[in-house]
C-alpha positions as CSV (number, residue, x, y, z in Angstrom):
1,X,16.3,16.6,5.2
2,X,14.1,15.7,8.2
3,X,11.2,13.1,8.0
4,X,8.1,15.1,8.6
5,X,5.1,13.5,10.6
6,X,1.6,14.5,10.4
7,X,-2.0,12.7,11.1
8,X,-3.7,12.0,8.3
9,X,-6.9,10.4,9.2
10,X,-8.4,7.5,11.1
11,X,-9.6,4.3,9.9
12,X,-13.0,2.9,11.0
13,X,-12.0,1.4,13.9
14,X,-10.6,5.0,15.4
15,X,-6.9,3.5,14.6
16,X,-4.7,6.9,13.8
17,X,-3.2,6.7,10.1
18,X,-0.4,8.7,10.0
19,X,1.7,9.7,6.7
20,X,5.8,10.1,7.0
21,X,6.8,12.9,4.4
22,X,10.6,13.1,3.1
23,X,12.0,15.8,0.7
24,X,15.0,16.0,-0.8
25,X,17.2,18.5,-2.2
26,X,16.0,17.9,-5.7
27,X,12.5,18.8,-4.9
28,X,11.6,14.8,-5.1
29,X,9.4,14.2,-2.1
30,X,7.8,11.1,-1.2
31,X,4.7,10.2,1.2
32,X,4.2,6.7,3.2
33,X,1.2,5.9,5.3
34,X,1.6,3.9,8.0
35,X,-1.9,1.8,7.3
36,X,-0.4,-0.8,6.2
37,X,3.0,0.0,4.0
38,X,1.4,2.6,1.1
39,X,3.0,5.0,-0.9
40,X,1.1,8.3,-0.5
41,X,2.6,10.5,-3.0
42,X,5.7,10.6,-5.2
43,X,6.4,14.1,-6.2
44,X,9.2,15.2,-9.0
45,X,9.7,18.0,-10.7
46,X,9.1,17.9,-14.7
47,X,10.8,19.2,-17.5
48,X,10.1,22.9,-16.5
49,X,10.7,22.5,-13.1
50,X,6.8,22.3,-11.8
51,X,6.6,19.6,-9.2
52,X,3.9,16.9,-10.1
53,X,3.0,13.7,-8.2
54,X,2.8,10.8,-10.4
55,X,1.2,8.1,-8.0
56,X,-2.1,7.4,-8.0
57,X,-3.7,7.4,-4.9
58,X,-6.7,8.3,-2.4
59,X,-7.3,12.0,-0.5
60,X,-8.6,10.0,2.6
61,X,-8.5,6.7,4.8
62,X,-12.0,5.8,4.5
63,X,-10.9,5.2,0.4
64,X,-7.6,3.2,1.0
65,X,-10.0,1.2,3.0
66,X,-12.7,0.4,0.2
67,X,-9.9,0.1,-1.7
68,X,-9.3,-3.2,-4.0
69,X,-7.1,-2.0,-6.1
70,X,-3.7,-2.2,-4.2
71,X,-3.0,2.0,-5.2
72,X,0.6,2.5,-3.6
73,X,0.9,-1.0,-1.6
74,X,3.9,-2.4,-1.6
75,X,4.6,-5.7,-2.3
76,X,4.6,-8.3,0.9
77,X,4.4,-12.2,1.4
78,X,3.2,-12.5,-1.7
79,X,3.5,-10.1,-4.5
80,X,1.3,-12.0,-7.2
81,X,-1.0,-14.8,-6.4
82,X,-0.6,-18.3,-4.7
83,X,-2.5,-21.1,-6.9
84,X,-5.8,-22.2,-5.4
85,X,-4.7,-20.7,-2.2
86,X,-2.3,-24.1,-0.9
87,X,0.9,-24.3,-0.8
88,X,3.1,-26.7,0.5
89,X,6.4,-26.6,2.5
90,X,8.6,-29.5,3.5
91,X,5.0,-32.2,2.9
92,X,3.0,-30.0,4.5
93,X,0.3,-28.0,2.6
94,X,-1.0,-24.6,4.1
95,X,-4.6,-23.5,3.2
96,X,-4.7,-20.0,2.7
97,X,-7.6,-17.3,2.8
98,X,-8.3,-17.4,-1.1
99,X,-9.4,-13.8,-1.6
100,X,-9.7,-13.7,-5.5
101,X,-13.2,-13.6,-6.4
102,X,-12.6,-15.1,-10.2
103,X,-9.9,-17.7,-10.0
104,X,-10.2,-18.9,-6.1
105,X,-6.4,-17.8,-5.7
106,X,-4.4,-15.8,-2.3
107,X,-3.8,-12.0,-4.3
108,X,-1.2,-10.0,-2.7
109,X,-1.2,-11.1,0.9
110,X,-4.7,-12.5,1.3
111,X,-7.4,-9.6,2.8
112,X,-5.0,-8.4,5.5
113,X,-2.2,-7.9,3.2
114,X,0.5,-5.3,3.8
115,X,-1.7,-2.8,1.7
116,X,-3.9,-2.9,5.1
């Protein structure tokens, strides 16, 4: 099956967001937007054969931008969290963007993670 291109919005600094759509035989189709790496959709069929999509998600750009919640991101540098935002490599400690508002951590990549 072909890998079907289409625009799906812009962000708010006019960059196109487009969303790569593949379909299999089995009716199992599966969406990726190209801001960042997100999963758009995931649609199966159920029991009786009506397709569903069972990943959550946003209808728009403007809402995966707002968005703090990771919907459909997957996982980078860092799928978890890096202590108090250091870490250190061969004696040398990196500071890091600590992006966690309640424990002063790095979450998922910092706040340009691959979810942007």
């Amino acid at each position: 099956m072909p890998l079907k291109q289409e625009l799906f919005g812009k962000t708010s600094t006019g960059e196109d967001v487009y969303k790569f759509t593949f379909t299999n035989e089995n009716k199992v189709t599966i969406s990726v937007l190209n801001f960042g790496c997100v999963i758009y959709e995931i649609k199966l069929p159920d029991r009786d054969g009506n397709v569903v999509d069972v990943n959550l998600g946003f209808d728009n750009v403007k809402d995966y931008e707002k968005n703090n919640n990771y919907f459909g991101a997957l996982c980078g540098r860092v799928a978890n969290r890096i202590g108090n935002g250091e870490m250190t490599i061969d004696g040398q400690t990196f500071k890091l963007s600590r992006n966690d508002p309640l424990g002063g951590h790095i979450v998922h990549g910092g706040f340009v993670g691959f979810s942007r």
